[in-house]
C-alpha positions as CSV (number, residue, x, y, z in Angstrom):
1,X,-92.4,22.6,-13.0
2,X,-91.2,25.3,-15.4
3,X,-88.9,24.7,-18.1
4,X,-86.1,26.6,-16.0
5,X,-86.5,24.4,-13.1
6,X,-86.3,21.7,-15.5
7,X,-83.2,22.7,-16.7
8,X,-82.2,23.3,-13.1
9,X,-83.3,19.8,-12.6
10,X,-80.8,18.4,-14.9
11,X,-78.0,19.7,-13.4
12,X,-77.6,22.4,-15.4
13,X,-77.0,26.3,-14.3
14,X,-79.1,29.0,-15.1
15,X,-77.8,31.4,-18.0
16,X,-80.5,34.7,-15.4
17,X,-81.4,35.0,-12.6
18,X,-84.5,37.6,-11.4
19,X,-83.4,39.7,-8.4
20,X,-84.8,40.9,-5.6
21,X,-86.1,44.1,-7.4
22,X,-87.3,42.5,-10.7
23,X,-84.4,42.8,-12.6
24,X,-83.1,40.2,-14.6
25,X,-79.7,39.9,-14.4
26,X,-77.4,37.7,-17.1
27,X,-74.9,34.8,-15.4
28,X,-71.9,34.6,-17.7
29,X,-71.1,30.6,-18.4
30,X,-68.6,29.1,-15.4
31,X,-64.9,28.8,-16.7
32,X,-63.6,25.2,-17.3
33,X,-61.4,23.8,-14.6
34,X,-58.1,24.3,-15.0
35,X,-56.0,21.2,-15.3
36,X,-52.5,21.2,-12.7
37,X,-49.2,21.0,-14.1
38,X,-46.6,20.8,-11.7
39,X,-43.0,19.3,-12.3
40,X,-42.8,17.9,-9.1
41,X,-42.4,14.2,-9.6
42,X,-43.9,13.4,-6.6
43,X,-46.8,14.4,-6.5
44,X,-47.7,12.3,-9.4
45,X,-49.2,15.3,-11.7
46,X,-46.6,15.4,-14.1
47,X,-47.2,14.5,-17.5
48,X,-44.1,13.1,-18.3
49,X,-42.9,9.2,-19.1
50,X,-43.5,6.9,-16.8
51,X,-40.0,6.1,-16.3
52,X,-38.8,9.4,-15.3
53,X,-41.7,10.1,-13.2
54,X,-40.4,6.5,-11.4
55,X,-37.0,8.5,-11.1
56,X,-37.5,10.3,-8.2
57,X,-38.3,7.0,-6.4
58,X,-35.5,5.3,-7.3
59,X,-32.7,8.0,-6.5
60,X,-33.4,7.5,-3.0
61,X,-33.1,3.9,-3.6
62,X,-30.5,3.9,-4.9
63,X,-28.3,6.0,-2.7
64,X,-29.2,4.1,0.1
65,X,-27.7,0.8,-1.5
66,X,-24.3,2.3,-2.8
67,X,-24.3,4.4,0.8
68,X,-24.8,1.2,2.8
69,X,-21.7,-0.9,2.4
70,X,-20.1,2.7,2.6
71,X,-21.3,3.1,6.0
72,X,-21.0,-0.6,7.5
73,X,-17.1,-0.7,6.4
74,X,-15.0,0.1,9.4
75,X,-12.4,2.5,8.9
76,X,-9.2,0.3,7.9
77,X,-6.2,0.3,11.1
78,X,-3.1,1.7,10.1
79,X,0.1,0.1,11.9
80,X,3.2,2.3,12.0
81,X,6.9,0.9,13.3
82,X,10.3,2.4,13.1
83,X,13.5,0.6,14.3
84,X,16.9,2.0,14.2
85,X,20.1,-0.2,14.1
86,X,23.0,1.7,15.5
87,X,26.4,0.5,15.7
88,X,30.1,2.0,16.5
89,X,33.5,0.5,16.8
90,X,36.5,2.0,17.5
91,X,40.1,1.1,18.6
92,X,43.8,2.6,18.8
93,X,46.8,2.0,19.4
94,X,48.9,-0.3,16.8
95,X,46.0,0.3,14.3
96,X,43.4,2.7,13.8
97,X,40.3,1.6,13.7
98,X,36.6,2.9,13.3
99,X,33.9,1.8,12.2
100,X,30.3,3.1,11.7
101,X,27.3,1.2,10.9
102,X,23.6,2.7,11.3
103,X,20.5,0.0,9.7
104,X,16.8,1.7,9.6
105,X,13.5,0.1,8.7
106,X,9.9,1.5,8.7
107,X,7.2,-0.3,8.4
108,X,3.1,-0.1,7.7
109,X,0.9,-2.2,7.6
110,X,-3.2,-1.0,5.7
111,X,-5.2,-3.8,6.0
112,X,-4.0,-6.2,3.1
113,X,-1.1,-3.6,2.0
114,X,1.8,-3.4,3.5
115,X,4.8,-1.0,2.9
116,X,8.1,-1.3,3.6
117,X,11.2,1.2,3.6
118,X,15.0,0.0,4.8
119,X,18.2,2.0,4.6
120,X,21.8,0.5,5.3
121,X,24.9,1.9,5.4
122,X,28.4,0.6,6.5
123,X,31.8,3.6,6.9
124,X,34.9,2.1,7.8
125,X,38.5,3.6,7.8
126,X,41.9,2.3,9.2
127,X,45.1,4.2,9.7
128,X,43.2,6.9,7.9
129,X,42.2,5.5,4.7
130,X,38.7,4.2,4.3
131,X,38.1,0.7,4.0
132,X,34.4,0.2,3.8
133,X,31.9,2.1,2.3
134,X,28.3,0.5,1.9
135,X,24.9,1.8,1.4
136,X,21.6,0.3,0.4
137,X,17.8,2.1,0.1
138,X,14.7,0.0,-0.7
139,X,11.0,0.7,-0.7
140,X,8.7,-2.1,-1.2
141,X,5.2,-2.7,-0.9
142,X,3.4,-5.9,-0.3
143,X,-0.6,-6.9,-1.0
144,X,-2.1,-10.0,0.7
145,X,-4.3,-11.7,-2.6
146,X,-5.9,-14.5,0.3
147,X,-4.9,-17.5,2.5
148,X,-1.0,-17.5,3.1
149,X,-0.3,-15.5,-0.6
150,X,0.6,-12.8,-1.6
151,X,2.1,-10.2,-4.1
152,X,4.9,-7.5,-4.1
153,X,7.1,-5.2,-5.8
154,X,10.8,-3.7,-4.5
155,X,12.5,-0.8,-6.0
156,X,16.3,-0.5,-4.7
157,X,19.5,1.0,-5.2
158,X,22.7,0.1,-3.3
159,X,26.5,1.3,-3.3
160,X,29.6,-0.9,-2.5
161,X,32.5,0.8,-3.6
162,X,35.0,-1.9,-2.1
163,X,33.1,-4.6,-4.4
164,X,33.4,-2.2,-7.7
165,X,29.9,-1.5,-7.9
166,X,29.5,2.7,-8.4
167,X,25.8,2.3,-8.7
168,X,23.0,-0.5,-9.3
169,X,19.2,-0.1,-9.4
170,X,17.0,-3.0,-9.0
171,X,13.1,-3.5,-9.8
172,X,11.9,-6.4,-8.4
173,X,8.2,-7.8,-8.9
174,X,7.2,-11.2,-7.3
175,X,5.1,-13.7,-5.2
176,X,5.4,-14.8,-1.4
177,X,3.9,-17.7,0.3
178,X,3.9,-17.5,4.1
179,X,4.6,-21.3,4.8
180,X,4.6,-21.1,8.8
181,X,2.6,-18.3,10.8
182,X,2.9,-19.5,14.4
183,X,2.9,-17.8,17.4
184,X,6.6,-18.7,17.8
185,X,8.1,-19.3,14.4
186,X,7.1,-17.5,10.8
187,X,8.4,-19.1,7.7
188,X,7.9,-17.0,4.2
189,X,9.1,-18.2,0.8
190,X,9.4,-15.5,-2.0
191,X,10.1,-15.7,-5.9
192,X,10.2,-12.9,-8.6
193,X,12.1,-11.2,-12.1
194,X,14.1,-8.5,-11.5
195,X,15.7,-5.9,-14.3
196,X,19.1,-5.0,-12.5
197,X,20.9,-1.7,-14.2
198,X,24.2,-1.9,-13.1
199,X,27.6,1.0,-13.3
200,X,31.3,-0.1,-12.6
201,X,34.0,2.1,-10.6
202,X,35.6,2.0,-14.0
203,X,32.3,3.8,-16.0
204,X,31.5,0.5,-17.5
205,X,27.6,0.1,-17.6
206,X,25.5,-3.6,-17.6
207,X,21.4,-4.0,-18.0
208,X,20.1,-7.6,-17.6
209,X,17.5,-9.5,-16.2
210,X,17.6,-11.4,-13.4
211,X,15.8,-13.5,-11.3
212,X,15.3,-13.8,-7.1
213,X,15.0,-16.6,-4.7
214,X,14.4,-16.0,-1.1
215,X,13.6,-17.5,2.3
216,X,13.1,-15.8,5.7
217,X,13.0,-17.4,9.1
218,X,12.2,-16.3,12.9
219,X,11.9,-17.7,15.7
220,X,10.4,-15.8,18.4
221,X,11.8,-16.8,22.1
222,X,9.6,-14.6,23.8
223,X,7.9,-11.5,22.6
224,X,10.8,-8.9,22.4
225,X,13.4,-11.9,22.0
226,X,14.1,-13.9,18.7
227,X,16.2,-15.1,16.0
228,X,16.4,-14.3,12.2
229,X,17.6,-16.2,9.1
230,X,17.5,-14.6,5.8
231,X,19.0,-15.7,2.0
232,X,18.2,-14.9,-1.4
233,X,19.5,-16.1,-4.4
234,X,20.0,-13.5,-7.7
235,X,20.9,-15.2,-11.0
236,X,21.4,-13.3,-14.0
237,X,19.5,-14.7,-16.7
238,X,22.2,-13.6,-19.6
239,X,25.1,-15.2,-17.9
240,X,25.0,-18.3,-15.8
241,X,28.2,-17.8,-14.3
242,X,26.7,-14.7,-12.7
243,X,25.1,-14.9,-9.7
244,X,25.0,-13.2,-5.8
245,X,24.0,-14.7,-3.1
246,X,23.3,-12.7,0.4
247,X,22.9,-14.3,3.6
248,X,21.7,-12.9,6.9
249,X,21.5,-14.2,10.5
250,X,20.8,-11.7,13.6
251,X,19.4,-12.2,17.3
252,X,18.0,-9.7,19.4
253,X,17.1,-9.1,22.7
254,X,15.6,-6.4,25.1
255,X,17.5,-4.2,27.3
256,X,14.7,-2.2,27.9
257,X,10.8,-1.7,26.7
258,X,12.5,0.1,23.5
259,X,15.5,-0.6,23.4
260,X,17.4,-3.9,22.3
261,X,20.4,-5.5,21.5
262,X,21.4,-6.8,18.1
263,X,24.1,-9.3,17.1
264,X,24.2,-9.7,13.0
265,X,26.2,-11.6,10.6
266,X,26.1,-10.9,7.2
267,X,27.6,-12.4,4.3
268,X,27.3,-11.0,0.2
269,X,28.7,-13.4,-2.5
270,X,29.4,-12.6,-6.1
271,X,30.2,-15.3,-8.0
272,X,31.2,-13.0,-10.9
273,X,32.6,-9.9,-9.2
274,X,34.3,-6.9,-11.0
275,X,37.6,-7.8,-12.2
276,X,40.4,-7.5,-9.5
277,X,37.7,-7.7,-6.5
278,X,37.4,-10.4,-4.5
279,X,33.7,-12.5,-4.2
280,X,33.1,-12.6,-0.7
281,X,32.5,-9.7,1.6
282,X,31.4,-10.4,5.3
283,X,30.0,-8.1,8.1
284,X,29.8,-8.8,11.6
285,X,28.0,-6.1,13.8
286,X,26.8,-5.8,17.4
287,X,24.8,-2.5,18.7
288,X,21.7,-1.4,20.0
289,X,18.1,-1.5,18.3
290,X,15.6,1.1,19.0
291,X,12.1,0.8,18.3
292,X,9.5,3.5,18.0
């Protein structure tokens, strides 16, 4: 063999060829292959470190562990209830009496947060002249930390103008244990600090600290029939001799699926009241309870 099939025997190309009419004709040299670049990680031809080429691997991880608790959690129920306390007395004759009370309360309960609104208000008059005139507004949310305790925080402003009191804001912040949670009976101890800004009829203004005490007790005859029992205890930490203490005891029962009937007694004690008021005021009201 020639030296061009040797050459051809090595693997190598010839540089002419000889054509079918005897002409030589002159190969030119075959290009070099061309190396890829792409910048599509994965395909694994990209040049780059071999952490960011891991990248595209682990995005998808990655999603899928932050997505999967995400998508396992149930959507959290929402409980909504609204009751309305309605009462109205009136009488003639010797006297003229009326007197109007209305008591609303909506709760909500988000899983471990609850939220609370209330709104209370007592109008009174007698021979014409007004006798009693009461209001109280509280929000307050509550947030179970596990077991039977749990944390909350009030924000309330109340008006008794037959006590002395113009106007007085309270801020409450506290702990409540829930002692007895049976089907019939429900127990709940609370304590907390409270910072009480506080106006007189008279324009006379008084900030202080306080603290709060309080119990709550039902019993539950039957599902739509029970018994409540309520006190708290409000010292004022810059004068001992200041104090209230508000007490109350209701029972209702059903008249209907939405309708009840409410008996309440209610008692609010001021050990140091305004001068020229008296410490003790009490309420006694009977009406109907709705409940949406």
């Amino acid at each position: 063999m020639g030296q061009d099939g040797e050459t051809a025997g090595k693997g190598f190309a010839p540089s002419a060829v000889v054509n079918g009419s005897g002409h030589t004709v002159e190969l030119l040299p075959p290009e070099p292959p061309r190396q890829r670049r792409t910048a599509l990680f994965f395909l694994g031809h990209s040049h780059l470190p071999e952490t960011m080429s891991r990248l595209p691997h682990l995005v998808p991880a990655l999603l899928a562990f932050f997505a999967t608790p995400l998508l396992a959690q149930e959507p959290t129920p929402v409980v909504t209830k609204i009751t309305a306390d309605l009462g109205y007395v009136q009488a003639s004759g010797n006297s003229e009496v009326t007197t109007t009370s209305f008591n609303q309360k909506l709760t909500q309960q988000r899983g471990k947060l609850g939220l609370e609104q209330t709104f209370n208000f007592v109008y009174g008059e007698q021979d014409g002249a007004v006798n009693t005139n009461f209001l109280r507004v509280a929000v307050r949310a509550d947030f179970k930390l596990g077991g039977r305790l749990s944390t909350f925080a009030t924000l309330a402003y109340d008006r008794n103008i037959f006590a002395g009191i113009q106007r007085r804001f309270e801020e409450n912040l506290g702990l409540a244990y829930q002692a007895i949670d049976a089907p019939h009976d429900t127990l709940r101890f609370e304590a907390g600090f409270s910072v009480t800004q506080q106006t007189a009829l008279d324009g006379t203004s008084n900030d202080f600290p306080a603290g709060r005490a309080a119990v709550a007790y039902k019993h539950a005859f039957s599902p739509t029939t029970y018994f409540v029992q309520a006190a708290e205890f409000i010292p004022n930490f810059q004068e001992h001799n200041d104090y209230r203490v508000n007490t109350e005891s209701a029972i209702v029962a059903p008249v209907s699926a939405r309708v009840n009937l409410k008996v309440a007694y209610l008692i609010r004690y001021d050990n140091l009241p305004e001068p020229t008021f008296k410490t003790t005021d009490r309420v006694f009201t009977t009406g109907i309870q709705i409940t949406f």
